[in-house]
Every structure is written in structure tokens, then in C-alpha cells.
C-alpha positions as CSV (number, residue, x, y, z in Angstrom):
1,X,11.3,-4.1,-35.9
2,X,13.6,-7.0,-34.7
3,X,14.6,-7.3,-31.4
4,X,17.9,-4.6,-31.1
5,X,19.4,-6.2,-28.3
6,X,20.4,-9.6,-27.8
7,X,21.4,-12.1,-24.5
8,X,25.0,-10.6,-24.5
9,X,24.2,-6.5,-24.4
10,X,20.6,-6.1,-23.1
11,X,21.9,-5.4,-19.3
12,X,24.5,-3.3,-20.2
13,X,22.0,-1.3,-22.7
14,X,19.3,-1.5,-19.4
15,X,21.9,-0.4,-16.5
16,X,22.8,2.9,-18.7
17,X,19.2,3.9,-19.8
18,X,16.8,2.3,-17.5
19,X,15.9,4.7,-14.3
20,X,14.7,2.5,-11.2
21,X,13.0,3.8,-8.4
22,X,14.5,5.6,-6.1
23,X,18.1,4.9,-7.5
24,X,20.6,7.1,-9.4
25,X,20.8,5.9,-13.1
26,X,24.3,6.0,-12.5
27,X,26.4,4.2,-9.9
28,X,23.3,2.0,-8.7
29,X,23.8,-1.2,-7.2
30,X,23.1,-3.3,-10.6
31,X,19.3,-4.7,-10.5
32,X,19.1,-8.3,-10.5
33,X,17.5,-9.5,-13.5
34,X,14.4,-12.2,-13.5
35,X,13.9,-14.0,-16.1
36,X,10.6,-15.5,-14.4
37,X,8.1,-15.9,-11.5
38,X,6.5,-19.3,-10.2
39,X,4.5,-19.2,-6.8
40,X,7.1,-17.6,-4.4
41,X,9.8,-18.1,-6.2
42,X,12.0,-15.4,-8.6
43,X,13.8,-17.2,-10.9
44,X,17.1,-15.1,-12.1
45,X,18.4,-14.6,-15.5
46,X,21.8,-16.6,-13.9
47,X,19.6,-19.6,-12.8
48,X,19.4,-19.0,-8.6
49,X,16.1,-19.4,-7.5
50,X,15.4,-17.0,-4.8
51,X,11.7,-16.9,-2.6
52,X,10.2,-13.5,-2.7
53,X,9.7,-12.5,0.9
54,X,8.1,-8.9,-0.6
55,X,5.1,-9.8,-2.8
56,X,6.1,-7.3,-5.4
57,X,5.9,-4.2,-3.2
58,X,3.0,-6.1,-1.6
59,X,1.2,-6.8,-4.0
60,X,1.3,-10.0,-5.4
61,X,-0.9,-12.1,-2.6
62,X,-1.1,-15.4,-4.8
63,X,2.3,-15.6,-5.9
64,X,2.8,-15.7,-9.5
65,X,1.7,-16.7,-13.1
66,X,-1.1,-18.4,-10.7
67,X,-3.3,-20.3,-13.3
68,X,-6.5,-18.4,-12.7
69,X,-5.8,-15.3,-13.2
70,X,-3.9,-16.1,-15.8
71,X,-7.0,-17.3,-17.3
72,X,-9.3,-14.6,-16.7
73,X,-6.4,-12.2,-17.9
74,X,-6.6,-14.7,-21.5
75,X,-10.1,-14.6,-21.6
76,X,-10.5,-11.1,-21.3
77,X,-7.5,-10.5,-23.9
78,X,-10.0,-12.3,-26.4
79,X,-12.8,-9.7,-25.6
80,X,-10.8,-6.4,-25.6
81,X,-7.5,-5.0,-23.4
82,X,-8.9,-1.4,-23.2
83,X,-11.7,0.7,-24.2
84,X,-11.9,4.2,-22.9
85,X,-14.2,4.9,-19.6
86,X,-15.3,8.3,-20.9
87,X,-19.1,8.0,-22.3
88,X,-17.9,3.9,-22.6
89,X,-18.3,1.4,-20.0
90,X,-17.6,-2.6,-19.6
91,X,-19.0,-5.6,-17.7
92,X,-15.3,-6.2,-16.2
93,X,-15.9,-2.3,-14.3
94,X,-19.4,-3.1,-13.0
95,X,-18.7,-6.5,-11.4
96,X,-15.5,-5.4,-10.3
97,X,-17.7,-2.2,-7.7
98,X,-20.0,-4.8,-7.1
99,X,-17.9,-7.0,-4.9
100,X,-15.8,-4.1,-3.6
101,X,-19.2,-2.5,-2.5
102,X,-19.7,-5.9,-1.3
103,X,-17.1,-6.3,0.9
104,X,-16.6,-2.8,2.0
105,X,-18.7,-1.4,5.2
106,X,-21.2,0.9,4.2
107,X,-22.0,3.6,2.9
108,X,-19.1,3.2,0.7
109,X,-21.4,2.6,-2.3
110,X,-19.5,4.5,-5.0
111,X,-16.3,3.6,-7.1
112,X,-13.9,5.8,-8.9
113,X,-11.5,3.8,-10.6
114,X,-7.8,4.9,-11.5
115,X,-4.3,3.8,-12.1
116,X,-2.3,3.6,-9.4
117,X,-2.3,3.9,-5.4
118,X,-0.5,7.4,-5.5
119,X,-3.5,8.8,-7.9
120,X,-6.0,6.7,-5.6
121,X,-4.7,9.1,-3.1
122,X,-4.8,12.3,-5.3
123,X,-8.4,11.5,-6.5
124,X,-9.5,10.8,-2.4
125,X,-7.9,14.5,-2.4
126,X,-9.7,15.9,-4.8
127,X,-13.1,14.4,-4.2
128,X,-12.8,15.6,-0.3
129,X,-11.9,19.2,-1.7
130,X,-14.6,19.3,-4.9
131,X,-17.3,17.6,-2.0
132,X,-16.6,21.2,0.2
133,X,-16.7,23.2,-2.6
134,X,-20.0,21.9,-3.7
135,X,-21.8,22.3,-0.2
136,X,-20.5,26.6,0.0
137,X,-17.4,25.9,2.0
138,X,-14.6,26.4,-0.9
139,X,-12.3,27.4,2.4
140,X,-11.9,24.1,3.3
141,X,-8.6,22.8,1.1
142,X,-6.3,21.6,3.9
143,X,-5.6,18.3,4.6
144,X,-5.0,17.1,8.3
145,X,-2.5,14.0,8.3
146,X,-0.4,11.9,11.1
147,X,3.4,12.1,11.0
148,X,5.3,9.0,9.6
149,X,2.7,8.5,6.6
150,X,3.4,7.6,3.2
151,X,0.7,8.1,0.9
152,X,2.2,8.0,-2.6
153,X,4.6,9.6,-5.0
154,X,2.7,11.8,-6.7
155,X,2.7,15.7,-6.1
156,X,-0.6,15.7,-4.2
157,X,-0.1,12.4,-2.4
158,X,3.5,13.8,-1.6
159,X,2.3,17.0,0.4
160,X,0.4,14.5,3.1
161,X,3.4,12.2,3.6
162,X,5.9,13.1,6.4
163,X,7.5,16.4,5.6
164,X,10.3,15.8,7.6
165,X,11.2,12.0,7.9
166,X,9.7,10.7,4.7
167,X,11.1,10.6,1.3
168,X,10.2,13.9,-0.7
169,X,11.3,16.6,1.4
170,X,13.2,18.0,-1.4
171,X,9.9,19.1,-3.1
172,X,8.1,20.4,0.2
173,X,8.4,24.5,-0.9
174,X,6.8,23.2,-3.9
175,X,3.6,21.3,-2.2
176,X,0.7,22.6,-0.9
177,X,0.9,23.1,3.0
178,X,-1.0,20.7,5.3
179,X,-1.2,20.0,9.1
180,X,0.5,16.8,10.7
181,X,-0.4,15.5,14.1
182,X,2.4,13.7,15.9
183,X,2.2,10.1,15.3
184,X,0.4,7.2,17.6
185,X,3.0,5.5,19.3
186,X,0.1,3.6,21.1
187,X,0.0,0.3,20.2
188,X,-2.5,-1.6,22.5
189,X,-6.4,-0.7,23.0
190,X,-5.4,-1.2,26.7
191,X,-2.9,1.3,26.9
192,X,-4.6,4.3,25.8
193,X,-4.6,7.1,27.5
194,X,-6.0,10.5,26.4
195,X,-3.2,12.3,26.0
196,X,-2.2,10.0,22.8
197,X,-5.1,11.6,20.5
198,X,-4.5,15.1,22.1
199,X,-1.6,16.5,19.6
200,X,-4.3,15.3,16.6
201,X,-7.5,16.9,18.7
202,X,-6.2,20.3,19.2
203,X,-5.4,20.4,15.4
204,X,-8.8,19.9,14.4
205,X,-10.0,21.7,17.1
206,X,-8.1,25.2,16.1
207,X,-8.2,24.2,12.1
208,X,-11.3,22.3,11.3
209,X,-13.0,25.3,9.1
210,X,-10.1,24.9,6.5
211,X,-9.9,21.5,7.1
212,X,-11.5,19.2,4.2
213,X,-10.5,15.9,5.5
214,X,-8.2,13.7,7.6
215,X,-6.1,11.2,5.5
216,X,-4.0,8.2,7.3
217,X,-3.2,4.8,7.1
218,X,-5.1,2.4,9.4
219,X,-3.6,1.2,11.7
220,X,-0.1,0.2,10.2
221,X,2.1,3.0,9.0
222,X,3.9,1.5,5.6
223,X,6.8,2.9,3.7
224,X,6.6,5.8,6.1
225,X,8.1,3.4,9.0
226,X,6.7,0.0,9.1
227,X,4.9,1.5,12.6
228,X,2.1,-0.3,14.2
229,X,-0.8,1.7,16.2
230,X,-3.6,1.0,18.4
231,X,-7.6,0.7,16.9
232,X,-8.7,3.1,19.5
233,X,-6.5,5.9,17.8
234,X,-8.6,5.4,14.5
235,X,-12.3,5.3,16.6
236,X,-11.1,9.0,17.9
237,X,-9.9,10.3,15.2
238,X,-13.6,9.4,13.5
239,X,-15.2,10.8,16.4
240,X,-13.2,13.8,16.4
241,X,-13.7,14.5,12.1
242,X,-17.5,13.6,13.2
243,X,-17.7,16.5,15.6
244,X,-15.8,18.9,13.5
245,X,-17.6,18.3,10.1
246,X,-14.4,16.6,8.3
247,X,-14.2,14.4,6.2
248,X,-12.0,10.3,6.6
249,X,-10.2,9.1,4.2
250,X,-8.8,5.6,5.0
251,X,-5.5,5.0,2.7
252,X,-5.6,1.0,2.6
253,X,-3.5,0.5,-0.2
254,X,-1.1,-1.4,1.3
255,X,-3.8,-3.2,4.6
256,X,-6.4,-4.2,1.7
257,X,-7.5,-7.4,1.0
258,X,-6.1,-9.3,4.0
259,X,-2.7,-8.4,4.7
260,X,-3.5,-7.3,8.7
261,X,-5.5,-9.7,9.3
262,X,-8.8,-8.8,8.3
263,X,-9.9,-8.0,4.9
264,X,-9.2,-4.2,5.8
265,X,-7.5,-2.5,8.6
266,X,-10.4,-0.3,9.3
267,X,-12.7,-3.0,10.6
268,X,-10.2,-3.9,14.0
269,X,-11.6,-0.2,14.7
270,X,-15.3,-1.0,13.9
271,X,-14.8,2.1,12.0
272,X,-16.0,3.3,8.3
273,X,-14.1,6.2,6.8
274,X,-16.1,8.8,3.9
275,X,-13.7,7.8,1.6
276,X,-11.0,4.4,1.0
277,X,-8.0,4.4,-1.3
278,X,-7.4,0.9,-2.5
279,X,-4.3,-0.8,-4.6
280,X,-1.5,-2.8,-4.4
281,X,-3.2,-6.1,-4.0
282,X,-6.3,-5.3,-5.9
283,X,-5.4,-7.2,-8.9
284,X,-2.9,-9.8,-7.3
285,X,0.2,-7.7,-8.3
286,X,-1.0,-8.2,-11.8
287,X,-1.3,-5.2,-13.0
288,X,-1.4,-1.4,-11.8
289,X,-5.8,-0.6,-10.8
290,X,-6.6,1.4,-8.1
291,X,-10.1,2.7,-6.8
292,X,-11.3,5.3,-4.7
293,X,-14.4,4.4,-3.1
294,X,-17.2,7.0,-1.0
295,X,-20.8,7.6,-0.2
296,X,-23.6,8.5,-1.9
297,X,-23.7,11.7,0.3
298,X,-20.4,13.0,-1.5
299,X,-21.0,12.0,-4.6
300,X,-24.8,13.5,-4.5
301,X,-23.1,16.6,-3.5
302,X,-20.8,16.9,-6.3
303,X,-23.3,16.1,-9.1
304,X,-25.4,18.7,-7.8
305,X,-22.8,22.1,-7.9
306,X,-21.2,23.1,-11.3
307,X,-19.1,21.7,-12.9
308,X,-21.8,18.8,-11.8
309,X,-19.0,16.4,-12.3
310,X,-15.8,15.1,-10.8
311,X,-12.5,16.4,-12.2
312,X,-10.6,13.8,-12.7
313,X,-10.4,11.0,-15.6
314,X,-7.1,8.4,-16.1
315,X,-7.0,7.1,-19.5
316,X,-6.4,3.7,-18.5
317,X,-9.2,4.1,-15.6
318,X,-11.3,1.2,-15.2
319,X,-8.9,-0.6,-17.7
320,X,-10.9,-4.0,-18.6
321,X,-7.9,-6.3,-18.7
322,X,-7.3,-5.0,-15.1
323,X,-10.7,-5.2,-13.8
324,X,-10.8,-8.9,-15.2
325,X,-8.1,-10.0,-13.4
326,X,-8.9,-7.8,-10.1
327,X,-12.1,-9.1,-9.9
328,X,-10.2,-13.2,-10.6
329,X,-8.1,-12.1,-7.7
330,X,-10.7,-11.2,-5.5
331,X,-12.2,-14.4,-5.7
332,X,-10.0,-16.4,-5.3
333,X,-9.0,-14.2,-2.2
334,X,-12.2,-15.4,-0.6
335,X,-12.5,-18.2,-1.6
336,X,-9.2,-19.5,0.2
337,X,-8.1,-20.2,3.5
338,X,-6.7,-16.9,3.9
339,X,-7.4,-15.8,7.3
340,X,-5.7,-19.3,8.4
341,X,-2.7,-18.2,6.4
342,X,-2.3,-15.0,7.9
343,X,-2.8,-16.5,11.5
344,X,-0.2,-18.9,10.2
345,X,2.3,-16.2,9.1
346,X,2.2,-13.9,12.1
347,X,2.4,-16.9,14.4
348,X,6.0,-18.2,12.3
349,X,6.8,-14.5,12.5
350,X,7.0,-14.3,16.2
351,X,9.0,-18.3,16.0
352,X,11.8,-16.3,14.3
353,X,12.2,-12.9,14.7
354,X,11.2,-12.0,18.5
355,X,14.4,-14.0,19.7
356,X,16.1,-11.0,18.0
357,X,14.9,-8.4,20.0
358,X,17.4,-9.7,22.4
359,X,20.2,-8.6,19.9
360,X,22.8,-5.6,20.3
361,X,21.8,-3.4,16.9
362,X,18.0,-4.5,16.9
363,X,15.9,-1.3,18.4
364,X,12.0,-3.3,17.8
365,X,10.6,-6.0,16.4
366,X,7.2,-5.4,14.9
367,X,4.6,-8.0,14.0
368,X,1.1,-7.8,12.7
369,X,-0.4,-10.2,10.6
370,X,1.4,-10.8,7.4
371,X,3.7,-7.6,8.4
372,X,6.9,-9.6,10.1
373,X,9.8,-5.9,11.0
374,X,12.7,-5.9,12.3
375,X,13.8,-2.2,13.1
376,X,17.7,-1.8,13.1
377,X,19.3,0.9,15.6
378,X,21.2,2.0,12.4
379,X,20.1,1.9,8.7
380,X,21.4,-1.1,6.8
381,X,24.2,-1.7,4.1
382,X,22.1,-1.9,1.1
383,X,24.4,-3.2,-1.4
384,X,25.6,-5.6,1.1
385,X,22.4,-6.9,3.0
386,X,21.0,-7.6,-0.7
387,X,23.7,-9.7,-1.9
388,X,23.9,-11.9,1.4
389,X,19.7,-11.8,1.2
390,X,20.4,-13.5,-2.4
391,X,23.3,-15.8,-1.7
392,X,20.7,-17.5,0.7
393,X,18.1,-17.8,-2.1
394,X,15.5,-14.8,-0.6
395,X,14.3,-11.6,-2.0
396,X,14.1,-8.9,0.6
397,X,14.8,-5.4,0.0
398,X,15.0,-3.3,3.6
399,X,14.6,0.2,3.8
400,X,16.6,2.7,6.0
401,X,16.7,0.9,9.2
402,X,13.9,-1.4,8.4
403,X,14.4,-5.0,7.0
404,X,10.9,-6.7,6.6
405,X,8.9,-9.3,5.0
406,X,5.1,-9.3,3.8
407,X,5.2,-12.6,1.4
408,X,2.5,-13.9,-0.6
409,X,-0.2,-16.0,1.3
410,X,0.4,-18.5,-0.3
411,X,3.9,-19.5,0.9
412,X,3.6,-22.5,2.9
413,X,5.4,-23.2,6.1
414,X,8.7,-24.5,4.6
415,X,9.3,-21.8,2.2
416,X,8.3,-19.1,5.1
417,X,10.7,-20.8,7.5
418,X,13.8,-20.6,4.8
419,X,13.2,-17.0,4.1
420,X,12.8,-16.0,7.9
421,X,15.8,-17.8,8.5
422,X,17.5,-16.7,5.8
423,X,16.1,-12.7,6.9
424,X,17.8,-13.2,10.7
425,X,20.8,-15.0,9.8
426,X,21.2,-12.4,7.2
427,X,20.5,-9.4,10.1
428,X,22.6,-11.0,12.4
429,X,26.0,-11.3,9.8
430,X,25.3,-7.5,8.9
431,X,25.3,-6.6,12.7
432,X,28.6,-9.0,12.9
433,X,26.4,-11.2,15.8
């Protein structure tokens, strides 16, 4: 079939059919089209180079087209894109657990692989439900979760994000009913006092026999908020599931693989959940892999009690192509300077945006790590912060009242100084500064 649309109608033909997320199809600010990716830098159809201050929904840690993954990718298109993981298995898959169970804490020794972050989230879920099940205690279903989370767009991932502040409310008669513990505004080990775990204690305390598991993010809060919390909140929440009999699941789909500093979030707490989402920056922005990973203990338990198997199986789960280039991304995660990066980042970070705090219109400014937030007393001008964002050759897209930047680590320190400068100046012409 020949092409059926050409240089003149494709973005007309694209602006009426194409759905974005969460966007109208009609009367949406008009996407800006890229015509390709280099490093940090989006190149538009129109020419104007712009430096990506978001990785790709966070994502793409190496920048783009970077030359080896790009190679693995081609070398594993010569072997096979896809084969099906049911009764079928690959090289790709096995080496790919193997450095996750690697760099993970134990016992995380067992990896599910799936699609997406969201269905990361639904199969953490599931497992903690099926894991109950199998040991006599079908009663436990519930899940207990901290206000301000985001865990995903998917029905089951949507029931544990905030009900009230987050982004699905519309469907809440329609999702299973969970328990949410006021959220940590602690945000220093040296400022904890008792009272900021005792919303979350007396929760588990009155509810843990229908409780299967606690879900959060560690320690930083994502799409929920861009909120920061303390580590000592995480070691009592693991005591508390410990003395209850409930399970932790860790969502690290968006801390993984370096972005707070350390490889993953959970280790600032010295803390290992019973079950870890991972995404986002798995494959280096890539291509969509997720895993799940737990312990032999919950995975014993679940062999053992009819059905004698997990319910749940992706088609495109453990997807070679993806694996391939995950496993490309991974080493060449560790095999750079990236803690030096990060250090680096948060460091230029506090250069540019804590002078702002100062400003009429700016409620906080947030840093950690790679994570650079500036929180707005009132939620920005979309269509107007994006175009001056891309007059002055950055991509940032802000949400509500938070404009942000988690760039790839491998910007260097000119590029991150244009795009921070870029984000204030940018800020301070919106709040007319």
C-alpha cells in the first residue's frame, strides 16, 4: 500500500484522528511534530532544535538513537523481533533477570516480565492477592496505599492512585475500594517525629487482615505531585507490613535505574520490599518492557495452590527486541559515570532554581537528584508556557502547578544550564516577574 498521506496533509489527517494522552481529540493545543532525536536534542518537523529537559516521560536516560543500543536493537532484529513467552523462551529474557536479580537487594530473585509500568503495577497486584490466596487467607484483597500516588493508568493501577487529587477520579465508583494513608510531608530523617507514620499505622493496625499489601513510590511521589519524603517513612512502613503480615510492593518505575541518586530509591532506606515494579528507563526509553520482580517465598507459594500458576500473561511479555535493548541499556548504565552525572545535575539544579523560591507565585522548590521542581501557587497556562518553553529551544511539559525537569544523564553542563535557564526565565515571564 503506498504511503496515503504526503508532507502537505499528514498533520491535518493526525490532529483530526490521532488521540494524545490526556487531551481532547478536538480543540487540543496542536502536538509539535519531530521529525528526529539526537542525544538531548528534538529536532522538529519546522527545523528548531529544541533540548529535551523530560527524557521521554523519563525514560530515555542516554538520550537518543545512542549507537549502542542501536546496535543491540539491529543485532537482535537479525535473530528474531518476537516469539511468544508461553511454553517459548529466549536468551535476551534470561540475561536480562540475571542482571536485574543482580542489581536488586535480595530476595528479589524472581522476574515476571510485561508491557508497560501500569501492568507492572496490575501484575505487583495480582501476585500480592493470588500469594494470600494460596497461603488460606482469600480475605485479604485490599490494597493499603499513601495519598498523592500515581501508579498507572490502568483500571487496577488506577484504584491505588489518589482518589481525590489524582487524575482518574471520574472512574472511582467503578474501581475496587482501597485504604490511603495521608501522605509524608516529612522530608528529612532528622525531622521525624512519630506522629508522621501514625495516620498510615493505625490503618494497618485496624485493617491488616484484609490487607494483601502496601503499594507506594519510594521516596519521591511522581505524576501524583512531584513530592519528596523522608527514608525513615519507608523503614516504618516495612516494619509496620512486617509486624502485620503484609506484603511491600515498591513502585520504582519512575526512581529505577539512577534517577534519585542511587540505582533505586529503596536503598536510601536500606530497605527491600516483597515485590518491585520496574519501567520507564528499563530499556532507555526504547521501547515499552516492564518487570515485576519478588521472592522465592511468593512465588513458592503460588506454584503450590491451584491453579499452580500465576494469572497473568502479555503477549508481547518478555518481548526479545525489548529485552535486547534493556539489557544494552543496562550496561551501559553501569558502565558510565552516572552517579557523577546525577551529583552534577542536582548540584546545577540548586545553581538555578532555588533563587526562585524567593519569587511571588513560586509555593516550593523541590530537588532530588536528577528530579529539579518548581511548584507554582497556581497551575500554569499550558498552551502558553509550551510555546515560550519552545521559542527558547527546550522541551518541558509542566503539569497542573508543577513545571519540572528530569533530562537524560547524559546532558552535559552547557546544554543543562540553557534548558534551566530557559525553565526560570520561562516561569518568571508566565508569573509576569
Amino acid at each position: 500500500m503506498p504511503n496515503l498521506l504526503d508532507d502537505s496533509n499528514w498533520l491535518e489527517f493526525e490532529k483530526n484522528h490521532v488521540w494524545h494522552p490526556y487531551a481532547p481529540l478536538e480543540g487540543a493545543l496542536p502536538p509539535y511534530p519531530v521529525k528526529n532525536a539526537q542525544g538531548v536534542h528534538l529536532t522538529l518537523e519546522d527545523g528548531r532544535q529544541l533540548i529535551d529537559g523530560m527524557s521521554s516521560w523519563w525514560s530515555v536516560i542516554h538520550g537518543y538513537n545512542h549507537p549502542v543500543i542501536n546496535a543491540a536493537a539491529k543485532a537482535q532484529l537479525d535473530e528474531m523481533s518476537h516469539v511468544m513467552f508461553g511454553g517459548l523462551t529466549h536468551r535476551p529474557a534470561a540475561e536480562l533477570a540475571a542482571r536485574l536479580i543482580t542489581l536488586t537487594p535480595e530476595p528479589l530473585t524472581r522476574v515476571f516480565f510485561c508491557d508497560s509500568g501500569s501492568v507492572s503495577v496490575e501484575v505487583a497486584i495480582k501476585m500480592a492477592i493470588q500469594y494470600w490466596h494460596s497461603k488460606g487467607q482469600p480475605g485479604k484483597q485490599r490494597m493499603l496505599t499513601i495519598r498523592r500516588g500515581y501508579h498507572g493508568d490502568t483500571c487496577g493501577a488506577m484504584a491505588v492512585c489518589d482518589p481525590e487529587t489524582g487524575m482518574h477520579h471520574l472512574f472511582a465508583e467503578a474501581l475496587p475500594k482501597h485504604l490511603f494513608a495521608e501522605a509524608p510531608t516529612v522530608t528529612k530523617d532528622a525531622d521525624w517525629r512519630d506522629e508522621d507514620i501514625a495516620d498510615f499505622r493505625n490503618l494497618i493496625k485496624q485493617n491488616h487482615s484484609e490487607i494483601a499489601a502496601v503499594i507506594l513510590e519510594p521516596l519521591v511521589q511522581g505524576a501524583g505531585g512531584m513530592r519528596f519524603y523522608a527514608p525513615e517513612y519507608l523503614r516504618q512502613v516495612r516494619a509496620l507490613c512486617d509486624s502485620y503480615d503484609v506484603l511491600l510492593i515498591a513502585d520504582e518505575i519512575a526512581t529505577g535505574f539512577g534517577r534519585t541518586g542511587t540505582l533505586f530509591a529503596c536503598e536510601q532506606a536500606e530497605i527491600v520490599p516483597d515485590i518491585m515494579c520496574l519501567g520507564k528507563a528499563i530499556t532507555g526509553g526504547y521501547m515499552s518492557l516492564a518487570a515485576t520482580l519478588t521472592t522465592s517465598e511468593i512465588s513458592q507459594a503460588i506454584s503450590r495452590k491451584a491453579p499452580k500458576a500465576f494469572m497473568h500473561g502479555p503477549t508481547f511479555m518478555a518481548n526479545p527486541l525489548a529485552c535486547a535493548t534493556a539489557n544494552a541499556s543496562i550496561d551501559l548504565l553501569l558502565d558510565s559515570p552516572w552517579q557523577e552525572r546525577i551529583v552534577r545535575m542536582s548540584e546545577t539544579f540548586s545553581e538555578h532554581l532555588q533563587p526562585c523560591q524567593d519569587w511571588d507565585g513560586v509555593a516550593d522548590v523541590r530537588i532530588k537528584g536528577g528530579i529539579g521542581v518548581l511548584e507554582l501557587e497556581q497551575p500554569v497556562d499550558m498552551p502558553s508556557i509550551t510555546r515560550r518553553f519552545v521559542d527558547k529551544g527546550v522541551w518541558v511539559r509542566p503539569f497542573g502547578k508543577l513545571v519540572y525537569v528530569m533530562p537524560p544523564y547524559i546532558i552535559n553542563d552547557e546544554e543543562l544550564n540553557s534548558l534551566l535557564t530557559a525553565m526560570t526565565e520561562a516561569v518568571a515571564e508566565e508569573l509576569r516577574i
